[in-house]
N, C-alpha and C positions, 0 to 999 in steps of 0.2 A: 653295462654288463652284456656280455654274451652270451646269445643261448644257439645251440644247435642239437636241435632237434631228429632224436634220436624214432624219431616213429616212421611205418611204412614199412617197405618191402626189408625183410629177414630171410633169412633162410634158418630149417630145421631138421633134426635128424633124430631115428631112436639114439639113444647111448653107443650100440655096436656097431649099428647100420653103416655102411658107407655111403650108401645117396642121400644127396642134399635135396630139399623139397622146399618151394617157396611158400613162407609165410605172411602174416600181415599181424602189425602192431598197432595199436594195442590190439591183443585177440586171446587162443586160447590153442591147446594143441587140438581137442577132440576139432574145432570150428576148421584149423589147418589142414587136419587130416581129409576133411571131409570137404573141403575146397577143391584140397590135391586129387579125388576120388580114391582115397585111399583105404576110405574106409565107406561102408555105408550108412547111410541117417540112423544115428541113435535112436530114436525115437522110434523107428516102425517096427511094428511087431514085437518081438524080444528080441531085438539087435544088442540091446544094452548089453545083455547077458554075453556074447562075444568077444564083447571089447573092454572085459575091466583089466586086460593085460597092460590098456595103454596107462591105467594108474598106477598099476604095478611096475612101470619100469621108469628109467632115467630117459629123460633128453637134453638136446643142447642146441641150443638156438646160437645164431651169428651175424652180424653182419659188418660191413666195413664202410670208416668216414674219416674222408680226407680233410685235415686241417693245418693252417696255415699259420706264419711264425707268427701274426699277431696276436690268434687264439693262445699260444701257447707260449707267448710273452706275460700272458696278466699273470700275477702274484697266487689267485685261487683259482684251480680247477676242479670243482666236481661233479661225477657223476649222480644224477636226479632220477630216482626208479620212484614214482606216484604208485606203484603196485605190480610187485613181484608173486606171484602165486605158484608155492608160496618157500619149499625150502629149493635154497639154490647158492651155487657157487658163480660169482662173477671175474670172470680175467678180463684183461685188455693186453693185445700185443702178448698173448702166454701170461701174465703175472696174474695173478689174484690179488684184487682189489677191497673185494667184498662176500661176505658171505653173510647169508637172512635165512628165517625162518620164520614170518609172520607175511600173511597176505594182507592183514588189515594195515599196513606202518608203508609209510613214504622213507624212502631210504638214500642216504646220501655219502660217495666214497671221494676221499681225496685221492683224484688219479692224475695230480699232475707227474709225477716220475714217469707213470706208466704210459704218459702217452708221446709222440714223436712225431715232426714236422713230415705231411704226407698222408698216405694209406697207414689207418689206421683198424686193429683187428678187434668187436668186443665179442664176447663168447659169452652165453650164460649157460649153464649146465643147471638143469632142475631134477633134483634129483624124488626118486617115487614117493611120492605124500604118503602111499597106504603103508610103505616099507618103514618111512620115515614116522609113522607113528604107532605101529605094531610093534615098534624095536624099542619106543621111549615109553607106551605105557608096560611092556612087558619086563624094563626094567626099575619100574617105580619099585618103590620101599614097599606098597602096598597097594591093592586094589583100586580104583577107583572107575566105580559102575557108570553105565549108561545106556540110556533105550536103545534097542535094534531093533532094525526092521527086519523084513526076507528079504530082500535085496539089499542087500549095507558091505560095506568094508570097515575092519575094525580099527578102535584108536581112536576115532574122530578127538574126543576130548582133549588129545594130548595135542595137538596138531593145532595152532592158529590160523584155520582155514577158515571159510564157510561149511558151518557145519551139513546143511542141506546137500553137500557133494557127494556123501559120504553114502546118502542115502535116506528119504525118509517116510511117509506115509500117504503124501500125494508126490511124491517126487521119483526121479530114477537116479541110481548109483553110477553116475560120471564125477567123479575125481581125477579134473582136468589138472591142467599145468600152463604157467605161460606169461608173459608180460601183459598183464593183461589192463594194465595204465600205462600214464602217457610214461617216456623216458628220454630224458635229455641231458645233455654236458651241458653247466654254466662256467662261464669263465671272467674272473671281473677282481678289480686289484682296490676295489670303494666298496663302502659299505653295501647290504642288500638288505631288503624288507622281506622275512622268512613267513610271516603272520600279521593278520592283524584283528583286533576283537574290541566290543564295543560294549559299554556298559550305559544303561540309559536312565537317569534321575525325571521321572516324570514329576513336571512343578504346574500352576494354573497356569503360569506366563507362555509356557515352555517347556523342552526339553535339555537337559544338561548332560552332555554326552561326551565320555570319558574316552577314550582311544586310545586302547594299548596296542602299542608295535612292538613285535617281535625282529632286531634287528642284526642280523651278524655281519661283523664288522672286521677288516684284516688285520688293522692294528690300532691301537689306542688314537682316540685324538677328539675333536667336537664337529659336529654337524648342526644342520639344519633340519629339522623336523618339521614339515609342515601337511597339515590336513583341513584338506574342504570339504564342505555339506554344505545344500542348502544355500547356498552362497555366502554360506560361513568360512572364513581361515582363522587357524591360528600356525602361527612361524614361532618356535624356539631354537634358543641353539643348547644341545644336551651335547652331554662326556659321555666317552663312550669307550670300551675298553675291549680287547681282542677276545674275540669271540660271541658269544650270544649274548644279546642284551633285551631289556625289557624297560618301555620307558614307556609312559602316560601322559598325552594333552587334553586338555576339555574346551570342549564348544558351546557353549550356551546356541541353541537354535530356539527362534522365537516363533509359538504356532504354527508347526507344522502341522501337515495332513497325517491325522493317524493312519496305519495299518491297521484290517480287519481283518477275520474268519470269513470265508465264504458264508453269505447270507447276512452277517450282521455289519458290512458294510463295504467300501470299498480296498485295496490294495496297493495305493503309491508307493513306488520307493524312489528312494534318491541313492544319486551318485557318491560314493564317500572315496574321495582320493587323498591317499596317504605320498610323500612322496621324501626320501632325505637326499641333501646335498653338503657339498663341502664348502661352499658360497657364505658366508655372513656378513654381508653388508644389508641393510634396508632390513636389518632385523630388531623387532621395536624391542625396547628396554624392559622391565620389570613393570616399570611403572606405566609401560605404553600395551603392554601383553592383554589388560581388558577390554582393554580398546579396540585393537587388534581384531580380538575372538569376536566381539558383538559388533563387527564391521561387515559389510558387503564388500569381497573380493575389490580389492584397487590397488594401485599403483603405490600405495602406504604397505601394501601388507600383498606385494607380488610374486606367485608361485614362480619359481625358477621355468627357464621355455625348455632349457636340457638338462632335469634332474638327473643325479645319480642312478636312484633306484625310484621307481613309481609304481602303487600299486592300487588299482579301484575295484572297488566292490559293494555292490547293492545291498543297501538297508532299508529296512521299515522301522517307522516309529510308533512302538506301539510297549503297551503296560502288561505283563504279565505275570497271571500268577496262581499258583495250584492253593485254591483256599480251601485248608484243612480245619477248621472249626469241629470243636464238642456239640455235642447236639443238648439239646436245656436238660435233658434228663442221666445226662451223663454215660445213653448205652451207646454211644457209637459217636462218628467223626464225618465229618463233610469228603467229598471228595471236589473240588468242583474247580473249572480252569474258569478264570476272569479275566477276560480282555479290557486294556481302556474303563476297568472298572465295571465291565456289565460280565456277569454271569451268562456261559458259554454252555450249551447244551451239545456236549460234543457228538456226531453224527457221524458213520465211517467204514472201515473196513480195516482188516489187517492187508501189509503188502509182505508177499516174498517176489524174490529176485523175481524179473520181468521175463528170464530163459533160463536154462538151464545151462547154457554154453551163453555165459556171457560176450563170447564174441560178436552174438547177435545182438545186442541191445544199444540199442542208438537214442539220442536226446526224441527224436518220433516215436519211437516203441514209449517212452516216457512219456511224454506229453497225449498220445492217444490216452493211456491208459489213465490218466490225471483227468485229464477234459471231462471223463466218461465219469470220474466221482464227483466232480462238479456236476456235471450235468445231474447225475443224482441226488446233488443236492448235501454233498458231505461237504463236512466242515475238518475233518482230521483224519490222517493216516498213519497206520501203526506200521514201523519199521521193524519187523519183527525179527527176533535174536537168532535166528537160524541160519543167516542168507549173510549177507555183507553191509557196510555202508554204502548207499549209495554214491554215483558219479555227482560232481557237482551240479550239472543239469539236471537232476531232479528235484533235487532243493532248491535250484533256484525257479523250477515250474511252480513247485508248491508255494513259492514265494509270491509268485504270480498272479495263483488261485485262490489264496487263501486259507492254503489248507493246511491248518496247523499239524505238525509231525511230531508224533511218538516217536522217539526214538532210542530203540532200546541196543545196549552192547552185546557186542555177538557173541551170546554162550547160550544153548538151549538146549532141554531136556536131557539134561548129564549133570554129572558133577564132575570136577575138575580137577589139577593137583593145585599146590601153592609152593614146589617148591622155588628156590631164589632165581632160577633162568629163565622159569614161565612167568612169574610175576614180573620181573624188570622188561619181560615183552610188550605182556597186557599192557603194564603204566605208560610205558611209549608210546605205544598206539593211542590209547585212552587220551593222553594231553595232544597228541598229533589228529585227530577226528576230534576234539573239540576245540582245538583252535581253527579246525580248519569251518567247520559247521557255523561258529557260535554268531557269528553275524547275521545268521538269517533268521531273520523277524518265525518264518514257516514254526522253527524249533519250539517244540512247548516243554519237552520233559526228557532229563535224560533216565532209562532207564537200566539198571545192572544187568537185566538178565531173561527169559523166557522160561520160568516153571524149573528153575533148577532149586529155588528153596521149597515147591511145592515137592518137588521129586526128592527131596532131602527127608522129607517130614510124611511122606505116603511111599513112593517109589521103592527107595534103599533106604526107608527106616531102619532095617534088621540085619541089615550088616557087620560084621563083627567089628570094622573101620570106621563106625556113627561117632566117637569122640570126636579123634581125627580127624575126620571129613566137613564135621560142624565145623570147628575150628577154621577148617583150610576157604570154607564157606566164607566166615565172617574177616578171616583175614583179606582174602582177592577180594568179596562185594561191599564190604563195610571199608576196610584202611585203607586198598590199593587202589581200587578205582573209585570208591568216594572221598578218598581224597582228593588224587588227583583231578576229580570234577570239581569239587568246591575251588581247590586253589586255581584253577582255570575258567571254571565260569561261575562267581556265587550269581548269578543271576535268575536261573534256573533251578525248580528244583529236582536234585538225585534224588530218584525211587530206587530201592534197594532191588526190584524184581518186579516179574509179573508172572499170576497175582502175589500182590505181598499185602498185608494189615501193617506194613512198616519196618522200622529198625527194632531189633531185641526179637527176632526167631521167633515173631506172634503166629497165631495159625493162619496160615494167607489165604483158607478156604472162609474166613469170615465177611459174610453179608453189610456189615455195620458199620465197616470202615474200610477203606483202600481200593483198590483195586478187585476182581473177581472175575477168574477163567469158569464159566457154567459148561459143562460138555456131557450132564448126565441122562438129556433125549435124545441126543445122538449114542452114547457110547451106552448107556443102559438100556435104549428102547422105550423110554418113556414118553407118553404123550405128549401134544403140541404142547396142550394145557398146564404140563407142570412148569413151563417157563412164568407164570403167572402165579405161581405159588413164591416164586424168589423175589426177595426185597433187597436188591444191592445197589452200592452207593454209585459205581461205578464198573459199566463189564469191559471190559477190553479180549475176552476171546469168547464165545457162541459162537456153535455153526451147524447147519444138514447138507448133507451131501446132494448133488446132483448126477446125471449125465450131462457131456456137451456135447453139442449138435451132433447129427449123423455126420455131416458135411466133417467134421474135423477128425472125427472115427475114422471115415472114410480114407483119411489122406493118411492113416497108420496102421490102417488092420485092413484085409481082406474081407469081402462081403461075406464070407461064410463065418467068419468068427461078428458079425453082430448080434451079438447073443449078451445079454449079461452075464450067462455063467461059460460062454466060452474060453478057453485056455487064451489066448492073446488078449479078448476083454478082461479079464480076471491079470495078466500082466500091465493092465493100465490102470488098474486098481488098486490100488496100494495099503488101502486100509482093510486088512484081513476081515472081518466082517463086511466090509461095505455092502458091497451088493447083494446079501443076505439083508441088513439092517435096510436100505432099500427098498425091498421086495418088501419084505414084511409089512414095513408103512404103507406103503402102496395097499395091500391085500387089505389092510382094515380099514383105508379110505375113503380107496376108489374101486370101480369094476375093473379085472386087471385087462389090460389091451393086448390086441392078439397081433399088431404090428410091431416093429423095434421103433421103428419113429415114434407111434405114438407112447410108447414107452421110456421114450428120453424125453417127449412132451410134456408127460404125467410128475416124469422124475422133478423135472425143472417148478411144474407145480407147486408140488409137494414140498420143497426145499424152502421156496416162496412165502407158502404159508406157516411152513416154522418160523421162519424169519418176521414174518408180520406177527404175528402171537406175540415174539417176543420182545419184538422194538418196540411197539403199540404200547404193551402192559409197562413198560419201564419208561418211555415219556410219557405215560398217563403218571407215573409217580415222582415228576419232578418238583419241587426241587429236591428232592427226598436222593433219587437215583440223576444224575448227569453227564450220564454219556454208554454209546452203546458202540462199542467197533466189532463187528460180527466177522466172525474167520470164513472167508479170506476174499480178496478183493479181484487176485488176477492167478492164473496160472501159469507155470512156465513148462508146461508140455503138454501135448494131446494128452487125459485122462476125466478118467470120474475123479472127484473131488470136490471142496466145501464152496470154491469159488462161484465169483457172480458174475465174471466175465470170462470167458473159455478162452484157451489158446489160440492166439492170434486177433484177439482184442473185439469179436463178437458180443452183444450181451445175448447172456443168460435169460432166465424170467425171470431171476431173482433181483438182477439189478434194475427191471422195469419196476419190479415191486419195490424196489429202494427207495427208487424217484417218490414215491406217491407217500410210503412210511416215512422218508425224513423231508416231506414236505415243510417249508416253514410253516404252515397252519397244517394240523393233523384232523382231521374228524376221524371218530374211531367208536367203538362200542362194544363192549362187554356184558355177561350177562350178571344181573345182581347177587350180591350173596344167596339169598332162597332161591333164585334158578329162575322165580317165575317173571323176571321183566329184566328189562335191558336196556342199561345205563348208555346215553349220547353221548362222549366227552371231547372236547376243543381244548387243545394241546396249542400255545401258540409261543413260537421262539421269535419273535417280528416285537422289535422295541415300542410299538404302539399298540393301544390295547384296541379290540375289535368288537364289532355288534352285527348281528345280522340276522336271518331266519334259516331254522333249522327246519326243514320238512323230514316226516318219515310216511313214507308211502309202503301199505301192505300188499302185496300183491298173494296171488295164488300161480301155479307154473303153467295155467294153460291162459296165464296173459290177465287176469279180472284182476286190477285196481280193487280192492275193498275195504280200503278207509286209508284217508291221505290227514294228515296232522302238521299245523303248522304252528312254530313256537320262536317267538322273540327272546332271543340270548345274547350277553356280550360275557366278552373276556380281557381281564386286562394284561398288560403285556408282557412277556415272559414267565402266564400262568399257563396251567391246566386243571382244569374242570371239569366235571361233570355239569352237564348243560340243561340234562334233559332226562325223564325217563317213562319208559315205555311199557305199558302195560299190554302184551302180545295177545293176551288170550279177548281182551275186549276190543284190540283191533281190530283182530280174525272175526270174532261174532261168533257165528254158526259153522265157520271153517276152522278144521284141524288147525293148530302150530305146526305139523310138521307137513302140510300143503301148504305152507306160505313161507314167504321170505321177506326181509325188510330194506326199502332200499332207504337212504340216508344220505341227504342234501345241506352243505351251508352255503348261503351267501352271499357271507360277510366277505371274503375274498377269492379273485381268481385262482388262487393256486392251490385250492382245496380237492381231493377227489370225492365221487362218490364213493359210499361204502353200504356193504351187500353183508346183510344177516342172515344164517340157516340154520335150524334146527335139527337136520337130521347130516349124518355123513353123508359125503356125496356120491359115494356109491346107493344109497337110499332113497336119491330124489328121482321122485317122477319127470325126470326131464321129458320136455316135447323135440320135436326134429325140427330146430327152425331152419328158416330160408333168410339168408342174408346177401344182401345186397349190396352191389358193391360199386362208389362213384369214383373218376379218378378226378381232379383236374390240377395240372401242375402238380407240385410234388405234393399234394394235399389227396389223402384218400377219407373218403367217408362210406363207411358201416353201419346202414340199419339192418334189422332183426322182425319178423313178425311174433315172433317167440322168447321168449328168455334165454339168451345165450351165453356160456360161463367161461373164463380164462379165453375170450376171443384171442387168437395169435393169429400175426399180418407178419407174412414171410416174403422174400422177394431177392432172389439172388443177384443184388447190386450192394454194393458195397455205401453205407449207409445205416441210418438206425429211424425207426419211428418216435416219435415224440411220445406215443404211449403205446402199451401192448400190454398182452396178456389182461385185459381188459372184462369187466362184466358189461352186460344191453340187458336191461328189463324189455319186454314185449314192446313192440314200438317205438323204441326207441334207436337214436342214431348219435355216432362219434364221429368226428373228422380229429385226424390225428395227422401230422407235416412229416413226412421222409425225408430227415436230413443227409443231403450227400454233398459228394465235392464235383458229381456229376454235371455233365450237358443239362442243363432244365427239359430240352425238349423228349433227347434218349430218356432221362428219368422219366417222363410222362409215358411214351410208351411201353417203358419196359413193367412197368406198374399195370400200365390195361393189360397187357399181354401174358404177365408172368406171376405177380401176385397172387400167394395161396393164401387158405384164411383155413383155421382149425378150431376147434372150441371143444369143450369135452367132451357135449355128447354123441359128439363124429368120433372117440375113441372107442366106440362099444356099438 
């Protein structure tokens, strides 16, 4: 087969315009424009608002490729578009080839007529997404509702785009255009490998591993099928008939290395090469085919040197499975992922797109942003339905890391039509993203959707179109695309929605079973505390807003708008309340700060400790509740928003605070039901059970120790406990509860934090003014305190992170924490003595 490769330099133009401007493939128009200086960075200030004309209009991209009589000798030629974004008309040489209207679908035209020995012209015309879907929902049979923002463009729903373009709550309304995947002619007159997907039988010996190929074929006749693993082959020779086929071999692989989740073990894959030819000689018999399979690759059983079509692709071997159980008393239902047989406490975030102009997003913008939830210590990431499927290099970093992937279909907060041209889209895409996905061990769930049954059942209950709309519901998320997942991968299983309690339109705000989006201390105001009033089985969305750094403000707003309620701040805010809801929390917390830094310092706090309240209380109740992915993991623009990593792949405080809350060993503590003492508990996800001693030391704020307690605890593995408990007011003695604090030591292993108890807000504590000190050596710094100092943050403008921050120091106490960079060892050392700031609370007041 031939391929030529259709990426690189393009050229683009508006629809009317007559200059051509050079662009770059794959990419996007807003990324072109703003190459060509044609426009200025969306992103700064309210630029956005200037530029929704370029959604509003048509373009056309071009460019030219010379080909030669061999090319255009073979029997198939087509054109390969990996992702068109998204409605567009394609010629070659003036004809039209093709015409699309999904961004999510791989798209493929027979253009042998249309092409000619030589200079060759392709054209693609994209025509306005915002035009293109204000025109199809306005002439639907009937309504069909969906959230807007203040900054949005209408139709999103009608439109098989990424919904997130359109506009949404932490996002900006660019509805871009463009080739924005790879695109290339193949040309080949022998069969080709279009897919291929793996089904794995886990047995005690082994694994029995089924390999289906997807194979399109130019005209009837039999081949050679052959695939390796593991140094496993097996060779058939299969019929095969014009056009697309679909055929199955099995390998028995004998003990292999499992695939794990980050934390509960390691991550091998092997190579799995699939390969067909037209060759059948040296191909074993019927009788010789066990043989064969359960042999190591040799000269009995030898892959062709110049197959036809060849195609490899990494896999893990590993057991999965969402174990849904009754619980003994009949009120509710398991949620829980099992790897390899052991029960997965899933740990995480949600992900949207990595930018907002996908032109910028590289396998690095990926892989930073991955690294950083490992490092945190997550085990799974939610692809959440608003944004897109990701590029293959994410999934295979996640494959990498361990980190098992949510992954849900792209429809969010709307409802949708059903009728017969949108659905035969959806089903395309649906079987073309899961053929293309399903071999990656990362995959744990495929899911329908993002709060569109919740927004059916609360949103637009009272719609006069609620028959209807149910209906069009259970048709696309139940028939069209649960089917087509079953018939493409029963391996996995389809969840109808997030959150859903399941199939049959149950209430998907239910505690007891399924899934559950919590968002009622953020959007109602509610204390940290009532995240501890919720018993559910499984959260896949929580979240508090932050600020991010000044540093990233800075490079989008002018110094006079760093204000939170300034006109440009308040355009990087998306969430109408936010910086209201903010401030608020702040004012009952903390004392409010009279600088903006320490004000995005506070915010960052604050967010932190929502977040810890609510992870803490929900692995205190496993196996009960098994898994927390807290909204959202990364941002794709300068703004305020829920994320723990800010734009341009900095962490937050919230993501230091990650690291420590999905610790594999948790120490945590609560106070008891009557208030008056406060329960120790040892949370441990580590396959072996642990022992060790728990200290709690009472201290008072001006440094006095006054009474230290030491208790022998173990836990066994994959519990949690309550370990210990503490009776405050006989620690204290003759000292107030709310003149003391508790600090909280295990152990039993290294990777435990300590943890800090207090009685009163922290606007209420008698803080003293400590003096901290500060050692460098190599990239190690260490911080003592003569005083009790609170959220210590170690800042340092090199590109790098610390090992721990936002940190507490009891009185005399000291931390060395590692500055990981890709730095000079030496430059890091100085630039650490030299530039290093350190902030802690009671420097905000």
């Amino acid at each position: 087969m031939r391929v030529e490769s259709l990426n690189g330099s393009w050229e683009f133009r508006e629809s009317d315009a007559d200059r051509w401007l050079e662009a770059s493939v794959p990419g996007g128009v807003y990324t072109d424009l703003r190459n060509a200086d044609e426009i200025p960075d969306p992103y700064d200030a309210d630029n956005e608002l200037d530029l929704q004309w370029i959604g509003e209009s048509d373009w056309v991209y071009r460019r030219s490729v010379i080909l030669d009589d061999a090319f255009l000798d073979e029997d198939c030629i087509r054109l390969q578009c990996a992702g068109l974004d998204t409605v567009a008309t394609i010629r070659i040489n003036g004809e039209i080839v093709g015409e699309v209207a999904n961004m999510h679908r791989k798209y493929e035209f027979d253009v042998s007529d249309a092409l000619m020995p030589g200079k060759n012209q392709v054209e693609i015309t994209f025509h306005s997404p915002v035009k293109y879907s204000t025109r199809y929902s306005e002439s639907h049979d009937y309504p069909v509702p969906t959230l807007r923002y203040p900054n949005d463009q209408p139709g999103r729903n009608f439109i098989r785009k990424a919904q997130c373009h359109y506009g949404w709550d932490w996002g900006p309304c660019l509805p871009t255009v463009g080739i924005w995947r790879d695109i290339e002619l193949l040309a080949y007159s022998e069969a080709r490998i279009e897919y291929t997907k793996t089904r794995q039988d886990h047995r005690s010996d082994g694994v029995g591993l089924d390999v289906t190929v997807g194979i399109d074929a130019p005209t009837d006749g039999k081949l050679v099928l052959a695939a390796e693993v593991a140094d496993v082959t097996v060779r058939e020779v299969i019929s095969v008939a014009e056009g697309d086929n679909e055929v199955t071999v099995r390998l028995d692989v004998f003990d292999p290395d499992l695939w794990w989740p980050n934390g509960y073990g390691d991550q091998p894959l092997y190579d799995l090469t699939v390969i067909v030819d037209t060759e059948t000689e040296s191909v074993p018999s019927d009788t010789d085919k066990e043989t064969a399979n359960r042999s190591v690759k040799s000269a009995d059983t030898p892959v062709p040197p110049d197959p036809v079509h060849e195609v490899t692709t990494r896999i893990g071997f590993r057991d999965l499975e969402l174990v849904r159980e009754s619980d003994q008393d009949g009120t509710g239902e398991s949620f829980t992922f099992e790897v390899n047989g052991t029960p997965v406490f899933a740990k995480g975030a949600n992900w949207i797109p990595a930018d907002a102009l996908y032109g910028r997003v590289n396998r690095e913008r990926y892989e930073s942003l991955l690294d950083s939830a490992v490092d945190a210590n997550m085990n799974m990431i939610r692809v959440w339905g608003g944004g897109y499927y990701e590029r293959d290099s994410f999934y295979e970093a996640c494959d990498e890391r361990g980190l098992l992937v949510w992954q849900d279909f792209m429809f969010a907060c709307a409802l949708y039509p059903s009728d017969e041209k949108y659905l035969d889209s959806v089903e395309a895409e649906v079987r073309y993203q899961v053929r293309r996905l399903a071999d990656h061990p990362s995959i744990a769930l495929w899911c329908g959707n993002n709060e569109v049954e919740m927004g059916l059942q609360s949103w637009f209950n009272e719609v006069d179109e609620l028959d209807q709309l149910t209906d069009d519901f259970e048709t696309l998320f139940y028939d069209v695309i649960g089917n087509a997942v079953t018939e493409e991968d029963e391996t996995r299983t389809y969840w109808p929605g997030s959150p859903s309690s399941g199939f049959g339109m149950k209430d998907p705000h239910q505690t007891n079973t399924g899934d559950l989006h919590y968002w009622d201390v953020w959007h109602d105001g509610a204390d940290f505390e009532e995240y501890e009033t919720v018993e559910p089985r499984f959260v896949s969305e929580f979240g508090y807003q932050s600020f991010p750094s000044v540093d990233v403000l800075s490079s989008v707003l002018p110094a006079d708008e760093l204000n939170p309620t300034a006109p440009l701040m308040e355009h990087h805010q998306r969430n109408e309340r936010g910086n209201r809801t903010i401030l608020q929390r702040m004012a009952a917390s903390f004392r409010i700060p009279f600088s903006f830094s320490d004000f995005v310092y506070l915010s960052q706090i604050q967010q932190g400790l929502a977040m810890k309240i609510a992870v803490e209380h929900w692995r205190r109740s496993k196996p009960y509740c098994m898994g927390t992915l807290y909204w959202q993991l990364n941002d794709l623009w300068p703004c305020a928003s829920w994320s723990s990593i800010e734009y341009g792949g900095d962490w937050k405080a919230l993501q230091h605070i990650a690291r420590r809350i999905y610790a594999p060993v948790l120490l945590s503590t609560t106070a008891t039901d009557d208030g008056d003492d406060v329960d120790v508990w040892l949370t441990n996800d580590e396959p072996e059970p642990l022992e060790g001693i728990v200290t709690v030391e009472a201290y008072t704020f001006d440094g006095e120790l006054v009474c230290e307690v030491d208790e022998q605890v173990s836990i066994a593995a994959l519990d949690s406990v309550s370990v210990a408990t503490v009776d405050v007011d006989r620690m204290g003695g003759d000292v107030p509860v709310e003149d003391l604090f508790l600090r909280v030591t295990f152990d039993g292993t290294d990777e435990t934090y300590p943890v800090f108890e207090f009685f009163e807000e922290y606007k209420h504590l008698e803080l003293p003014e400590p003096i901290l000190d500060i050692a460098v050596d190599g990239n190690e710094v260490t911080v003592s305190t003569d005083a009790v100092a609170l959220f210590v943050e170690l800042d340092v403008s090199v590109d790098g992170r610390f090992s721990d921050n936002y940190f507490h120091l009891a009185a005399d106490e000291e931390r060395t924490v590692a500055f990981d960079t890709d730095r000079d060892p030496d430059d890091t050392e100085h630039r650490l003595a030299e530039e290093l700031s350190v902030n802690h609370l009671r420097a905000t007041y």
